[in-house]
Biopython code that builds the backbone (N, CA, C, O; Angstrom):
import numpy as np
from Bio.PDB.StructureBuilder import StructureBuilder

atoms = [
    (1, "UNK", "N", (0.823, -1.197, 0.000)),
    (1, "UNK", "CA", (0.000, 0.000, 0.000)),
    (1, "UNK", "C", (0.866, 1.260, 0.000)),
    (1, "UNK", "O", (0.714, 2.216, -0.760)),
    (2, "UNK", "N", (1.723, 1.145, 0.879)),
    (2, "UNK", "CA", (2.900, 2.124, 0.778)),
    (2, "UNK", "C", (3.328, 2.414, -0.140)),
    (2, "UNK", "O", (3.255, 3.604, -0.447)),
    (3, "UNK", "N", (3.795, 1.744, -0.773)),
    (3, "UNK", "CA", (4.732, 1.771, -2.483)),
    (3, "UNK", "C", (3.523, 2.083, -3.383)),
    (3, "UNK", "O", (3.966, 2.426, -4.479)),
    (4, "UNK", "N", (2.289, 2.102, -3.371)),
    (4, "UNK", "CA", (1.489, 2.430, -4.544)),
    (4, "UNK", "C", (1.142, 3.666, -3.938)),
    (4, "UNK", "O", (0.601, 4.360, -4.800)),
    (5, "UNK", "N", (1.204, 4.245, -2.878)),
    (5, "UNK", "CA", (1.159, 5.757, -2.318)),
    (5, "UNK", "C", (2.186, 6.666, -3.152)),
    (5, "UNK", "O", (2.007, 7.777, -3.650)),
    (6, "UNK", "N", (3.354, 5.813, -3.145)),
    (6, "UNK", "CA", (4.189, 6.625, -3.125)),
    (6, "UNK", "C", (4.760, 6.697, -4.941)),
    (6, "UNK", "O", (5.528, 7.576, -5.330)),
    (7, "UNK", "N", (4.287, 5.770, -5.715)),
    (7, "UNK", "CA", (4.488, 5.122, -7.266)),
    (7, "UNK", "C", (3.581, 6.703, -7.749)),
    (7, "UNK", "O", (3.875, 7.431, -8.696)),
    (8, "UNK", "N", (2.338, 6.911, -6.668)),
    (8, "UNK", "CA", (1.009, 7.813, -7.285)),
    (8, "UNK", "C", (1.858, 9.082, -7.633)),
    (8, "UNK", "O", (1.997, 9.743, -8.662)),
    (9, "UNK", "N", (2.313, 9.152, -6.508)),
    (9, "UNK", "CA", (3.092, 10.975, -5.821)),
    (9, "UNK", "C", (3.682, 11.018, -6.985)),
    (9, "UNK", "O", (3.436, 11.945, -7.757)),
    (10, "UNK", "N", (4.516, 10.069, -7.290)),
    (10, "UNK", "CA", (5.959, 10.322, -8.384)),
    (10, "UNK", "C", (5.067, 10.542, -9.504)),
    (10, "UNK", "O", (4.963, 11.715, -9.863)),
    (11, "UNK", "N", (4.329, 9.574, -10.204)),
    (11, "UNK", "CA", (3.719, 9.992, -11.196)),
    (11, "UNK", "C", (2.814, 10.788, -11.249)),
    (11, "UNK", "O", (2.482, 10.936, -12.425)),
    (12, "UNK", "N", (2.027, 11.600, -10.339)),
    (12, "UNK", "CA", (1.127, 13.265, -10.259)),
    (12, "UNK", "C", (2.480, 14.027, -10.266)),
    (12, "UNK", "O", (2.335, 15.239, -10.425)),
    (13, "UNK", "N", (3.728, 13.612, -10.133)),
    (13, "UNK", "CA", (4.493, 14.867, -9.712)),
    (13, "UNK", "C", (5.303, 15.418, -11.234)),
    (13, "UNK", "O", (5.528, 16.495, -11.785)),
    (14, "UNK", "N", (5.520, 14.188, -11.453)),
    (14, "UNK", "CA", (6.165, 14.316, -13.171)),
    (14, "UNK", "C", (5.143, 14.994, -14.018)),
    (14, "UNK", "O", (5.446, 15.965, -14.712)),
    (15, "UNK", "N", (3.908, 14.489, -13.974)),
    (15, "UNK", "CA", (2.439, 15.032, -14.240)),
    (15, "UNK", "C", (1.982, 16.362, -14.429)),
    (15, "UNK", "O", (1.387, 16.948, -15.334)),
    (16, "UNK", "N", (2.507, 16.722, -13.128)),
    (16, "UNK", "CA", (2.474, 18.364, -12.874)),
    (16, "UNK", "C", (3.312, 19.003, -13.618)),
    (16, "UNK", "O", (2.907, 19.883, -14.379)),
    (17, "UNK", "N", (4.712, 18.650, -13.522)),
    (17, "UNK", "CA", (6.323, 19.174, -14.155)),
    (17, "UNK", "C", (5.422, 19.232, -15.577)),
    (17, "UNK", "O", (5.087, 20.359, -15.939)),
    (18, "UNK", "N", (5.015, 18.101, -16.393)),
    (18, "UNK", "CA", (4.955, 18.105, -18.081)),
    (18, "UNK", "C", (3.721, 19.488, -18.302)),
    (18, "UNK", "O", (3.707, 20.485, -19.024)),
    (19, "UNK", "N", (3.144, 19.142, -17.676)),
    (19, "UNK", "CA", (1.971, 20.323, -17.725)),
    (19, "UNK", "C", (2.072, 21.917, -17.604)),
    (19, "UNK", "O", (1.463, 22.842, -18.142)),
    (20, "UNK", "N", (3.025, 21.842, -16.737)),
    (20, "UNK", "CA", (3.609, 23.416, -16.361)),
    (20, "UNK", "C", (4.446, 23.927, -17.272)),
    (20, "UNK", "O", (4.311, 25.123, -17.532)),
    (21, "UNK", "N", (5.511, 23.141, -17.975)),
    (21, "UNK", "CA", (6.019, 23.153, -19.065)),
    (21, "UNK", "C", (4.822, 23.230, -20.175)),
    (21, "UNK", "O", (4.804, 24.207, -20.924)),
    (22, "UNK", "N", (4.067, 22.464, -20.263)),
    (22, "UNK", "CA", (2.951, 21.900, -21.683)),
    (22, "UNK", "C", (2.496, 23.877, -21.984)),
    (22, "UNK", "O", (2.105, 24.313, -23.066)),
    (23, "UNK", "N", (2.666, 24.575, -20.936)),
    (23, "UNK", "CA", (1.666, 26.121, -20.733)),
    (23, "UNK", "C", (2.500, 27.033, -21.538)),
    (23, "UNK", "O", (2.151, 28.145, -21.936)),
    (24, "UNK", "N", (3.481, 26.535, -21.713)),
    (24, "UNK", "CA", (4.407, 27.721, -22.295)),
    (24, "UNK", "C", (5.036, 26.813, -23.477)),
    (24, "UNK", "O", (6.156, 27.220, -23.786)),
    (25, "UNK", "N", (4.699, 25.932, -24.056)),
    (25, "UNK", "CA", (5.004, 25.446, -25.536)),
    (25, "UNK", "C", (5.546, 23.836, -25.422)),
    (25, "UNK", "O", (5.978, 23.261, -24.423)),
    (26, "UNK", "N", (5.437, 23.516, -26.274)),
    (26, "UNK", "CA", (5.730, 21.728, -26.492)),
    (26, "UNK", "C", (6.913, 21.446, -25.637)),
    (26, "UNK", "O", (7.952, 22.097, -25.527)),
    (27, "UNK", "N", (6.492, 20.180, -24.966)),
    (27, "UNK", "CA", (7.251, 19.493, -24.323)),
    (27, "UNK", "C", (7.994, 18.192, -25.119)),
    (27, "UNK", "O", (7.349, 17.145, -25.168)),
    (28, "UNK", "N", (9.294, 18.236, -25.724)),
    (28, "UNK", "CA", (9.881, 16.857, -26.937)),
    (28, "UNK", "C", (9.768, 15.484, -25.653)),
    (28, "UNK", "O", (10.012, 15.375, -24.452)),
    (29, "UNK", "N", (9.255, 14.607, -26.757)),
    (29, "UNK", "CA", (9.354, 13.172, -25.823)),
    (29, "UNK", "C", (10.121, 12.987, -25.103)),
    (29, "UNK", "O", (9.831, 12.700, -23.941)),
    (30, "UNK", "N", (11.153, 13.066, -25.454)),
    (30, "UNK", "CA", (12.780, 13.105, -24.916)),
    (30, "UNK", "C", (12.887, 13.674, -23.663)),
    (30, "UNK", "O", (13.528, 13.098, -22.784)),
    (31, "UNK", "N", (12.327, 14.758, -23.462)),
    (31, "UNK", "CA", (12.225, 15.626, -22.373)),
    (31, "UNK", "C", (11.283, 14.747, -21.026)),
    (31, "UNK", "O", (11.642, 14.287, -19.943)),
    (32, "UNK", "N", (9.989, 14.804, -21.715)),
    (32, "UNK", "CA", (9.201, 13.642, -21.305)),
    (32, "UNK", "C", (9.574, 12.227, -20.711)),
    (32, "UNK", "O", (9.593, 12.001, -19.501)),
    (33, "UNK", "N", (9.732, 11.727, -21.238)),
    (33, "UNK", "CA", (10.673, 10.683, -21.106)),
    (33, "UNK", "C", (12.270, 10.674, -19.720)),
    (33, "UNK", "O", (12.957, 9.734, -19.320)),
    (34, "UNK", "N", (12.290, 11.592, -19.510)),
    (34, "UNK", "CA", (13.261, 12.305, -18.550)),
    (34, "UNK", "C", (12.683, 12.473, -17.594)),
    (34, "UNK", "O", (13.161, 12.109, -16.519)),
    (35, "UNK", "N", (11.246, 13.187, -17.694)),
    (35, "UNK", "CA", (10.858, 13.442, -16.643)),
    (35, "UNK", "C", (10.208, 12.478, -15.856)),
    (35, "UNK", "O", (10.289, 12.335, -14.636)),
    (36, "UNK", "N", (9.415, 11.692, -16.843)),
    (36, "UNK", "CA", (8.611, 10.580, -16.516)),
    (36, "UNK", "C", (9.442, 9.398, -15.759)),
    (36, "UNK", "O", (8.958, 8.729, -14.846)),
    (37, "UNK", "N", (10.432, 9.278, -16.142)),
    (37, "UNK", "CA", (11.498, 8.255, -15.557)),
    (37, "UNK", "C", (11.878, 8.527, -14.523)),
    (37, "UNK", "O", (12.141, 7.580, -13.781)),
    (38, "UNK", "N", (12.043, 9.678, -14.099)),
    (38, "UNK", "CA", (12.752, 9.737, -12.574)),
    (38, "UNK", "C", (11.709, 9.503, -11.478)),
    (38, "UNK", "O", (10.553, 9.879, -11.675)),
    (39, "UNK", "N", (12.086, 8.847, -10.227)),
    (39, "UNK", "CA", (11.434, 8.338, -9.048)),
    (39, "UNK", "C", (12.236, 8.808, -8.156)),
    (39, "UNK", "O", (12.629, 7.943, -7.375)),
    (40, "UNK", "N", (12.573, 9.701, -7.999)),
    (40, "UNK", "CA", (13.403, 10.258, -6.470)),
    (40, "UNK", "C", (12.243, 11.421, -6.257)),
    (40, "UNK", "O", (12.257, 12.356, -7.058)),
    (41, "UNK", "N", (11.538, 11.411, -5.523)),
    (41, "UNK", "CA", (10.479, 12.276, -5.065)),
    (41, "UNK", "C", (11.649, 13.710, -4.548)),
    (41, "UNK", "O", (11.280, 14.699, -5.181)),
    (42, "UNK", "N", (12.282, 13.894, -4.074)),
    (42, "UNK", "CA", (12.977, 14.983, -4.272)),
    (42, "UNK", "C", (13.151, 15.629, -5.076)),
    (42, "UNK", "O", (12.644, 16.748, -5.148)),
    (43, "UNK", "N", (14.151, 14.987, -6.193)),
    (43, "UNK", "CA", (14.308, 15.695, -7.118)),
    (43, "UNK", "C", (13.581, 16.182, -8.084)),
    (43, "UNK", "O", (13.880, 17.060, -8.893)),
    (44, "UNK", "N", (12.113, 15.272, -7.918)),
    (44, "UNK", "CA", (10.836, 16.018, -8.823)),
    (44, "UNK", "C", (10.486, 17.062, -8.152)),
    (44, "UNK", "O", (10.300, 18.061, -8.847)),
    (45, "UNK", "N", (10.275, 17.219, -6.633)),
    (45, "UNK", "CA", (10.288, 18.952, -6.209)),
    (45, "UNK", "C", (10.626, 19.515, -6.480)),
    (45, "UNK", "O", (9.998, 20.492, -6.888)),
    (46, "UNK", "N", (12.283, 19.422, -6.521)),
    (46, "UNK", "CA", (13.419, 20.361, -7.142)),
    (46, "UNK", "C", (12.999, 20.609, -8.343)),
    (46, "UNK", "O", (12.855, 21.822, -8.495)),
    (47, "UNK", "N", (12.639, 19.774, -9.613)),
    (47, "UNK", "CA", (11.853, 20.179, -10.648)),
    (47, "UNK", "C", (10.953, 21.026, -11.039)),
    (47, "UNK", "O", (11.037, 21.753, -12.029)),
    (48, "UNK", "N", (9.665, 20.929, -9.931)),
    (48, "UNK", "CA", (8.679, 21.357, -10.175)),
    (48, "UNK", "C", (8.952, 22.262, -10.077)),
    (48, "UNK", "O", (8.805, 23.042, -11.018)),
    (49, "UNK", "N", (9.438, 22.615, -9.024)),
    (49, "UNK", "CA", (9.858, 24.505, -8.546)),
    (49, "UNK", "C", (10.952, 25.221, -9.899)),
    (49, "UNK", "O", (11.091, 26.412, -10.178)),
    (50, "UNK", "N", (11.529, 24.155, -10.474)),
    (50, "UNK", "CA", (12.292, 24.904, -11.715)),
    (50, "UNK", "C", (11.352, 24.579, -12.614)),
    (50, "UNK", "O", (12.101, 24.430, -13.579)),
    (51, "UNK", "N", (10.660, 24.434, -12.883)),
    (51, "UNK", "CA", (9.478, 23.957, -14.086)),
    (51, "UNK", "C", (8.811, 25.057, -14.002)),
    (51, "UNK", "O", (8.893, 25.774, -14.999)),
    (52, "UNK", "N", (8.066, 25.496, -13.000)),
    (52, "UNK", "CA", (7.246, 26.924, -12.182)),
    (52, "UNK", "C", (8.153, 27.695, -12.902)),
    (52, "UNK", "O", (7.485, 28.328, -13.719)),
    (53, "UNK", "N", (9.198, 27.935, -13.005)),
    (53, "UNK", "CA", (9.917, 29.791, -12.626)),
    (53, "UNK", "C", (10.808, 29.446, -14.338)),
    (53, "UNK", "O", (11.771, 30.117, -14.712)),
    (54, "UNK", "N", (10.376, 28.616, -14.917)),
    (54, "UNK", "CA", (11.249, 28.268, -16.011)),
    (54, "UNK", "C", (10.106, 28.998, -17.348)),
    (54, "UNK", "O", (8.887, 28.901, -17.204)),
    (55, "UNK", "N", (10.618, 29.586, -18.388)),
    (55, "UNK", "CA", (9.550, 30.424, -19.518)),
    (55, "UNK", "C", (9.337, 29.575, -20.279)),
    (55, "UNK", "O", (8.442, 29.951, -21.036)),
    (56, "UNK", "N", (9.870, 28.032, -20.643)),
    (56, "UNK", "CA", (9.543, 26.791, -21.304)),
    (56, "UNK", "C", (10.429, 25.791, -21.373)),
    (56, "UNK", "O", (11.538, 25.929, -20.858)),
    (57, "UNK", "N", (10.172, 24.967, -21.834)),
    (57, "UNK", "CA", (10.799, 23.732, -21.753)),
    (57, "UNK", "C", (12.891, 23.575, -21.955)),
    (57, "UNK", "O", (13.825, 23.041, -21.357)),
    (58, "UNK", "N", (12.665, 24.426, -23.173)),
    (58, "UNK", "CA", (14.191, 24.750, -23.471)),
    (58, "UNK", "C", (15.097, 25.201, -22.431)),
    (58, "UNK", "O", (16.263, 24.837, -22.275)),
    (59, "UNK", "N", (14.202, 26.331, -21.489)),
    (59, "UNK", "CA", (14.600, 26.792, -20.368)),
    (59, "UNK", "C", (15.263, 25.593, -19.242)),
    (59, "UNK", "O", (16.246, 25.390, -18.529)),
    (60, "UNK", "N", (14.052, 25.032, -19.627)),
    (60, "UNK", "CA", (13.970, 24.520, -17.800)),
    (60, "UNK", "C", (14.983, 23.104, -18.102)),
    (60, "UNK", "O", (15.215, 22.263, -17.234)),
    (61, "UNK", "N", (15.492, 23.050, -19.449)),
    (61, "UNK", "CA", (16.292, 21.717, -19.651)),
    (61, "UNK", "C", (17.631, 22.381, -19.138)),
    (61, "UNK", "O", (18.212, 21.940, -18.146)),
    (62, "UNK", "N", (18.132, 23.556, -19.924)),
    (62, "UNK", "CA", (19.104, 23.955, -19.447)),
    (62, "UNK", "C", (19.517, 24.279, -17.610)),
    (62, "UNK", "O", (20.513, 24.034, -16.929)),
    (63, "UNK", "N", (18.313, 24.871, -17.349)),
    (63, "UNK", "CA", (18.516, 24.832, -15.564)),
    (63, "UNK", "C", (18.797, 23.894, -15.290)),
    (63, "UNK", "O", (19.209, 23.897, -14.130)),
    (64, "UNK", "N", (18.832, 22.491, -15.963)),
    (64, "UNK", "CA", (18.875, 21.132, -15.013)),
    (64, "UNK", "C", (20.130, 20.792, -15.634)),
    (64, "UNK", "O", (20.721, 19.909, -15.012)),
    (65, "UNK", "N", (20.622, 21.137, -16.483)),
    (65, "UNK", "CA", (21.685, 20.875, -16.771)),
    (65, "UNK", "C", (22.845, 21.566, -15.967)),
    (65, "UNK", "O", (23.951, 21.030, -15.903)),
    (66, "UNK", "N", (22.510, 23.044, -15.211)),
    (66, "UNK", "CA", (23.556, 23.700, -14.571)),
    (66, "UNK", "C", (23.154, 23.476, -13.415)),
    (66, "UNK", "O", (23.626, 24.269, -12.600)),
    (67, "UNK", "N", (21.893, 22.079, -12.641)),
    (67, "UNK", "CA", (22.572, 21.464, -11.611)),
    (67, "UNK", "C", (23.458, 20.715, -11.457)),
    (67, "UNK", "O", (24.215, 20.764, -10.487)),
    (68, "UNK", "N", (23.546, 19.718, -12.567)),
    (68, "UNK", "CA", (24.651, 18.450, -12.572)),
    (68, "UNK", "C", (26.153, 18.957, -12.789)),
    (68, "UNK", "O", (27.080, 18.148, -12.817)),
]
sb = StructureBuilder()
sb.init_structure("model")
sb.init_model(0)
sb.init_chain("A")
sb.init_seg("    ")
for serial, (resi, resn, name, xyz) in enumerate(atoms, 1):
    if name == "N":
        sb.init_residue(resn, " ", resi, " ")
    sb.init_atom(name, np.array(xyz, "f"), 0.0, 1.0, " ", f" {name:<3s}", serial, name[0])
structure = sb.get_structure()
């Protein structure tokens, strides 16, 4: 029950990220696919909040690139 609590979170959270992006112009599969894949509930916060303050997708790839 735990693990399907927590499977939900990750996938509403990636969910949210594609959508917030989707508002300000196409999201490439690729991107998608990036987002959709990750399961560290952290770092999809960290996302979302750069997804929020990001002007589109192009943006918000590069912000994640000048975390790593």
């Amino acid at each position: 029950m735990r693990r399907l609590k927590r499977d939900t979170r990750i996938e509403e959270r990636a969910a949210v990220i594609i959508e917030l992006l989707s508002e300000h112009g196409d999201v490439s599969p690729g991107l998608q696919t990036v987002i959709t894949e990750q399961t560290d509930l952290l770092t999809l916060r960290q996302w979302c909040h750069i997804a929020a303050n990001s002007k589109n997708a192009e943006d918000f790839e590069e912000k994640l690139h000048q975390l790593r």
